[in-house]
C-alpha positions in Angstrom: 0.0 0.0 0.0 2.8 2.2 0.6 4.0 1.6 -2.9 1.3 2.7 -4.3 0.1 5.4 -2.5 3.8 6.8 -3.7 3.4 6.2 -7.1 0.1 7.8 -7.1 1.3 10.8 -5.1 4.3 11.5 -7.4 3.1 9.8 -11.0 -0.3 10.6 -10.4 -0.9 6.5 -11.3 0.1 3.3 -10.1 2.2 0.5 -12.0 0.7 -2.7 -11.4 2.7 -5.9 -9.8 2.9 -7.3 -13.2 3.9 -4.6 -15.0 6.7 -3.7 -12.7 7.8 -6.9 -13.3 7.5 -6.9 -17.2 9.4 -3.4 -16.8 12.2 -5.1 -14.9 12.4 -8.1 -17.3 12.1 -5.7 -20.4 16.0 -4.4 -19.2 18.9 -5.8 -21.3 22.4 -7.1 -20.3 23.7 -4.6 -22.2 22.2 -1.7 -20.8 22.7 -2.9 -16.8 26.9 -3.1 -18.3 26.9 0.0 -19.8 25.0 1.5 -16.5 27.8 -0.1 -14.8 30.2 1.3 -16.2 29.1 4.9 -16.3 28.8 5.0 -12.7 31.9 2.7 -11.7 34.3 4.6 -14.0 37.7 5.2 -12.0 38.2 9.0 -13.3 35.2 9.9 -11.6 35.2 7.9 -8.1 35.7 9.9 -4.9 36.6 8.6 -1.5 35.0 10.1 1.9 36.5 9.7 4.9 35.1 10.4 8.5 37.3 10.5 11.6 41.3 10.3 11.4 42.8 9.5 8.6 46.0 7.6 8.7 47.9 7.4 5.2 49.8 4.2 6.3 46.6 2.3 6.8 45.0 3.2 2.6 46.0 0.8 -0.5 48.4 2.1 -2.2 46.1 2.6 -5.4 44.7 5.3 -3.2 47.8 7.2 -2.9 48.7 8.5 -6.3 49.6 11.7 -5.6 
């Protein structure tokens, strides 16, 4: 119910069970890669830290500069 009261609130309409399902089976291999590897692309990952931050404890992938 909370689903749908959602999707009604913000699409004005509801998808079904089914055709949430159809929609997910409708998504190629090909399209989940490429999604992939748009948002897993090394030039544009970013590392957050909270608390100290000790140099000697990060892989040294981490320490190219």
């Amino acid at each position: 119910m909370n689903r749908l009261a959602k999707q009604e609130m913000h699409l004005s309409s509801f998808l079904t069970m089914d055709a949430m399902l159809a929609a997910i089976a409708s998504v190629r291999h090909e399209e989940v890669q490429a999604l992939v590897s748009e948002l897993l692309d090394e030039d544009h990952l970013a590392l957050t830290t909270l608390g100290p931050l000790d140099r000697r404890n990060l892989p040294r992938e981490l320490l190219r500069h």
